[in-house]
C-alpha positions, -999 to +999 in steps of 0.1 A: -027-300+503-020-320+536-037-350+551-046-357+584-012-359+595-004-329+584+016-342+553+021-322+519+004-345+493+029-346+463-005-355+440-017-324+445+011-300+442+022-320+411-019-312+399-012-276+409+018-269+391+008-282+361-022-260+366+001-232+369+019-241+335-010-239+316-020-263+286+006-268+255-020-251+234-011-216+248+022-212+237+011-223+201-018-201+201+012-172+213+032-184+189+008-178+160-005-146+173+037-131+174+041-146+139+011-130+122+012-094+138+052-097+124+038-109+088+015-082+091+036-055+102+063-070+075+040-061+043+028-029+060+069-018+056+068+001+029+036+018+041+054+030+073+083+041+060+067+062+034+050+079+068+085+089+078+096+104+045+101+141+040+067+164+044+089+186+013+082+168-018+112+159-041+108+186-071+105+165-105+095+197-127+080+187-161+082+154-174+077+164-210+113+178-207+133+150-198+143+137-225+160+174-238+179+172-205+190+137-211+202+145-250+220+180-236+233+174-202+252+141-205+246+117-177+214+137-161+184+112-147+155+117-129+156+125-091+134+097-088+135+070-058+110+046-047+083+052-021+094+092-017+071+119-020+077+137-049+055+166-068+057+167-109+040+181-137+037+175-175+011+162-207-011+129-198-013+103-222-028+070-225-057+071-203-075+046-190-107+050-162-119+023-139-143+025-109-135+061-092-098+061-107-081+076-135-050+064-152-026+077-171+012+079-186+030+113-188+046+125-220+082+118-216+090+101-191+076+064-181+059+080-151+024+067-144-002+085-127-031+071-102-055+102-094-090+106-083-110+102-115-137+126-125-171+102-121-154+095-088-183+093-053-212+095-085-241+073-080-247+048-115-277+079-128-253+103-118-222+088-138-242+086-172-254+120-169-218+131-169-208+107-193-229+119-215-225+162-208-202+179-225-188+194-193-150+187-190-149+180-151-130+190-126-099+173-136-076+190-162-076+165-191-045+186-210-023+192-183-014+174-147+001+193-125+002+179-081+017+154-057+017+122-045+039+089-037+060+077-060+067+043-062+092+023-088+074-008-110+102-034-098+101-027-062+061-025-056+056-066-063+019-077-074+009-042-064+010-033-095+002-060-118-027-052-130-019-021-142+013-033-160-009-058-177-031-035-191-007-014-207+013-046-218-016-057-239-029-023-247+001-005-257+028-035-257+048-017-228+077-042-220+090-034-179+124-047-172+116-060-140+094-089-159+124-106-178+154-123-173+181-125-196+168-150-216+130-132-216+151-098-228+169-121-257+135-136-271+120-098-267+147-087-289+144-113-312+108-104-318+112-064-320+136-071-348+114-097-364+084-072-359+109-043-377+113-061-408+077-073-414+069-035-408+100-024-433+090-052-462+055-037-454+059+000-460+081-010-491+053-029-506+025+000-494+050+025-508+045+040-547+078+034-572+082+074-568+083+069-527+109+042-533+131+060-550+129+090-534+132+081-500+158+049-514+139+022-496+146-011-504+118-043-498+143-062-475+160-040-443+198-049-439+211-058-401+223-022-396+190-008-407+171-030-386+199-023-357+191+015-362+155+012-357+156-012-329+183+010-309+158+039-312+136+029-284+145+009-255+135-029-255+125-021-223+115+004-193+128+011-158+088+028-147+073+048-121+038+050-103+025+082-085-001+083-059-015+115-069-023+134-033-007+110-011+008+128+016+035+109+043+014+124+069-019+099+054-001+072+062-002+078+102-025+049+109-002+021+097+023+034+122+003+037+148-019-001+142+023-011+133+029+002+172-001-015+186+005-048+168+042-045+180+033-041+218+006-069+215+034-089+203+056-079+229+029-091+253+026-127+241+063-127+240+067-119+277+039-139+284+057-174+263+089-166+281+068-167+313+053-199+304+087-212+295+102-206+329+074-225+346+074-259+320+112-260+327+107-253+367+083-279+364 
């Protein structure tokens, strides 16, 4: 750094502290590193908090009897809340099987259930030979009885999507969380429309005697029409359980969350660092 007259050579020690600073790539690449550890630890959320939930599952009891409690005990609901760990029981209906899982709605309540299915871990040979055996499984096909996460439709995004889909198209389920007012409007419009084709249809089907008996007419007025269409709800608030899914199985997203987090405190430190020596220099 000095020359023969023992001077400091301002070249150099200009060369050296930019040395020290480091290239303008570094804090980019920093920059991106902080940014996607945060996006990943930001859709991991609900994962981590469901780690810190209760290890006592919230007590649903049987689904089939929910609706008696909402007819005799006026303003009863549910204990249900999203991403809790819950245990419940009650009738499935509506199954539906693909790869190792096994779907299906419980009787009563819009409560559907994700559990291990029976041809589950089977090899292709080994999932014929039980399709085809008259053996009922291990899985109770009458009665569901266990735990597991509970998670509400219209806070779980695109998770569930596919799932809503299906039973959209298979059983014209209508979730809330998919309209706006508008959508709701046009969805009543149709339910009514789809009432009165199916009244001027089971007048026509119907004999003379079964017309008079029963007083049907071939066109439904607006209050019958109303009467039917207030008998179901246009559309549904649901739920989705994880059957078996403990808090405690969720211990590796908080532990890669705190990893990710000390990384990112690392690159932090280490831009603020950088920072310091680009102004200095």
């Amino acid at each position: 750094m000095r020359d023969e007259q023992g001077q400091v050579d301002d070249e150099l020690m200009a060369l050296a502290q930019r040395r020290e600073q480091g290239s303008v790539l570094q804090p980019i690449l920093m920059l991106l590193v902080i940014a996607v550890l945060g996006s990943v630890v930001s859709d991991w959320r609900s994962e981590i908090a469901y780690f810190f939930e209760d290890s006592e599952p919230v007590a649903l009891g049987d689904v089939t009897g929910w609706p008696a409690k909402m007819r005799d005990e006026s303003g009863w609901e549910p204990p249900v809340a999203h991403n809790t760990f819950v245990s419940l029981e009650g009738v499935p209906s509506r199954r539906s099987e693909g790869g190792d899982w096994e779907f299906f709605k419980l009787v009563g309540g819009e409560v559907y259930v994700q559990r291990e299915g029976r041809l589950a871990g089977m090899s292709a040979l080994e999932r014929e030979m039980a399709l085809t055996s008259d053996e009922p499984g291990d899985n109770d096909r009458t009665y569901y009885e266990g735990q597991g996460r509970l998670l509400s439709f219209a806070s779980s995004g695109e998770r569930l999507a596919g799932l809503k889909r299906f039973y959209g198209e298979r059983y014209g389920m209508a979730f809330c969380e998919d309209y706006d007012a508008a959508g709701l409007e046009r969805l009543a419009e149709e339910r009514r429309e789809t009432i009165r084709r199916n009244w001027t249809a089971r007048y026509r089907e119907a004999t003379p005697e079964e017309r008079a008996e029963e007083g049907w007419t071939e066109r439904a007025t607006e209050a019958e029409v109303q009467q039917v269409f207030e008998s179901e709800p246009l559309c549904v608030n649901a739920y989705f359980v994880q059957d078996g899914r403990r808090p405690i199985d969720h211990w590796w997203y908080a532990v890669m969350a705190l990893l990710m987090g000390l990384f990112a405190a690392f690159n932090v430190y280490k831009l603020v660092r950088w920072g310091r020596a680009w102004v200095r220099g």
